[in-house]
C-alpha positions, 0 to 999 in steps of 0.5 A: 368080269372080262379081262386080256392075257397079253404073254403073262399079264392079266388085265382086267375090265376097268372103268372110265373114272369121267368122260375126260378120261375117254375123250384123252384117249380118243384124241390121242388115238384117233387115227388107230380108232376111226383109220389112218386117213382121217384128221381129227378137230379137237374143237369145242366149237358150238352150233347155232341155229340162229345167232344168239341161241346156241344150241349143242357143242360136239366133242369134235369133227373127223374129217375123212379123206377118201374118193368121197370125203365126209366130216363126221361130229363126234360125241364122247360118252359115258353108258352111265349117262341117262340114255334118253335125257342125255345122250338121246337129247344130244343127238336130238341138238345137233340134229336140229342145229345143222341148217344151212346157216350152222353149216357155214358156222362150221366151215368158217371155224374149221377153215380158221382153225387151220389157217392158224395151226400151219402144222395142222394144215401141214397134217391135212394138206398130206391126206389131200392126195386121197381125193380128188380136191388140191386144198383144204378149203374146197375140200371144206366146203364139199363135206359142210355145204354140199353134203351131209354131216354124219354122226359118231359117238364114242362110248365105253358100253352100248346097249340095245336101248342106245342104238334104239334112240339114237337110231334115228340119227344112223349114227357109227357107235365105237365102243372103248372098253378099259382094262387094267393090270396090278402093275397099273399098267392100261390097255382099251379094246376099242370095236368100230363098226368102220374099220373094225380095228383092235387097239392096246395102248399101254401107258409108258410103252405101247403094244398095238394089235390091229384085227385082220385088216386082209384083202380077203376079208369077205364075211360079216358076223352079226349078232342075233338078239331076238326071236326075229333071227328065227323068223327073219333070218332062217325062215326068210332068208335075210337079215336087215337094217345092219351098219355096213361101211359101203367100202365094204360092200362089194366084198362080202360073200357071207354072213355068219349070226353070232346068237347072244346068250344063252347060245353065245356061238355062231351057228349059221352061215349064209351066202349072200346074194344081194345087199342094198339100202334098207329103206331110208334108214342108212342101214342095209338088208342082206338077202341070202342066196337060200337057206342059211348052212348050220354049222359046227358051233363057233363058241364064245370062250370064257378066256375072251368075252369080249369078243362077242360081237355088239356092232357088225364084225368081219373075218373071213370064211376059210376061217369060220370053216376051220374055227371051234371058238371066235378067237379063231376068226377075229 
């Protein structure tokens, strides 16, 4: 079992009695868990495909504010949901639902709700400054009319079989995990494949610890999961179909492979030469500039294993060059 050492406290790994329990936090934390430029609808407003036949109804929509601002459905989960028939069929449901005719649904009541929440709007008219649009409603009809609407889902675990049926739908996985002391006390780690942040939050007072949000971060750590990391990656120089935030892109200058148990270290860092789309996946390939540098191992401790990365994770490489063990780069 996984657990954190926070001064002379032990918290250990706990469960989400319900999936209530996951949403509160998510809601609560929105901005430490998906970036402080983001708003969060907290509507359980459906979708339809056609009047009368409702199809699916999201969690939530994230509205993001950046030069190109995007709205995002949100999905809270539990990894002790059926895989296929629950989660993997909800994503099929809101594929489906967005047409033209939804998307327009979705402006409508997204428009409405802030016209009737002025403090609301008030939040929203803030982040405005971020783009390049002078309202909310212009702003609504660029990210539900004239482009995609991406997929998120929030979940307390993922697994090789969540992102396989659910990679279709390329969406972003941020895993919450719990934990807990015997004072009670909580705390989640969450992993986003975004922002790539860390968060505690405690019930009755509040501790926040962010990962290195630093301008010189410049590597990606992914994690090597099958013999393909032989083939692919030291045979062929490169490594594929990874989640990589664009904003990110042009400052990265090296991955390093985490390999999954039973090696569980970093032993390989390479320098990249090229990064782009691979093939319409919405995922990327990165190409080496030639064989990949083995390094001295970078061990996964038993005092933190929950630093094994799942998603995508950055650091730098002044430390991976230094480091024994991951808590030295994340």
């Amino acid at each position: 079992m996984s657990k954190i050492l926070i001064d002379d406290k032990e918290f250990l790994e706990s469960t989400f009695k319900t999936e209530n329990e996951l949403e509160k936090i998510v809601v609560k934390n929105y901005e430490k868990i998906f970036g402080e430029k983001t708003y969060y609808f907290d509507l359980k407003k459906g979708m339809r495909h056609k009047k009368g036949d409702l199809l699916t109804i999201p969690d939530g929509y994230l509205l993001r504010f950046s030069r190109e601002p995007s709205l995002t459905i949100i999905e809270n989960e539990l990894s002790t949901h059926d895989i296929v028939r629950h989660i993997g069929l909800q994503f099929v449901r809101f594929n489906s639902a967005l047409t033209d005719t939804s998307k327009y649904q979705v402006r409508k009541f997204l428009i409405n709700y802030l016209k009737e929440n002025p403090k609301e709007e008030e939040k929203v008219q803030k982040l405005l400054s971020e783009t390049s649009y002078k309202d909310s409603l212009s702003l609504l009809d660029q990210v539900t009319m004239e482009q995609e609407i991406g997929f998120a889902i929030v979940i307390d675990k993922t697994t090789e079989e969540l992102e396989r049926v659910v990679s279709p739908f390329h969406p972003e996985i941020i895993v919450i995990k719990k934990y807990q002391n015997q004072n009670k006390e909580l705390i989640y780690h969450v992993e986003s494949e975004s922002n790539q942040l860390e968060i505690q939050t405690v019930t009755n007072k509040t501790k926040k610890k962010g990962m290195r949000k630093n301008p010189e971060i410049d590597t990606i750590v992914c994690a090597a999961r099958d013999e393909g990391f032989n083939e692919v990656f030291l045979t062929e120089n490169r490594w594929f179909a990874i989640t990589i935030n664009p904003i990110r892109i042009p400052k990265i200058k090296y991955i390093a492979m985490y390999e999954v148990k039973p090696i569980s270290a970093i032993r390989y860092v390479g320098k990249v030469k090229e990064i782009k789309p691979y093939k319409n996946s919405g995922k990327y390939e990165v190409i080496l500039e030639g064989p990949a540098t083995k390094i001295k191992p970078i061990k996964l401790s038993s005092e933190n294993p929950n630093l094994a990365p799942q998603a995508p994770k950055y650091t730098i490489k002044t430390l991976i060059d230094k480091a024994s063990k991951l808590e030295d780069i994340f």
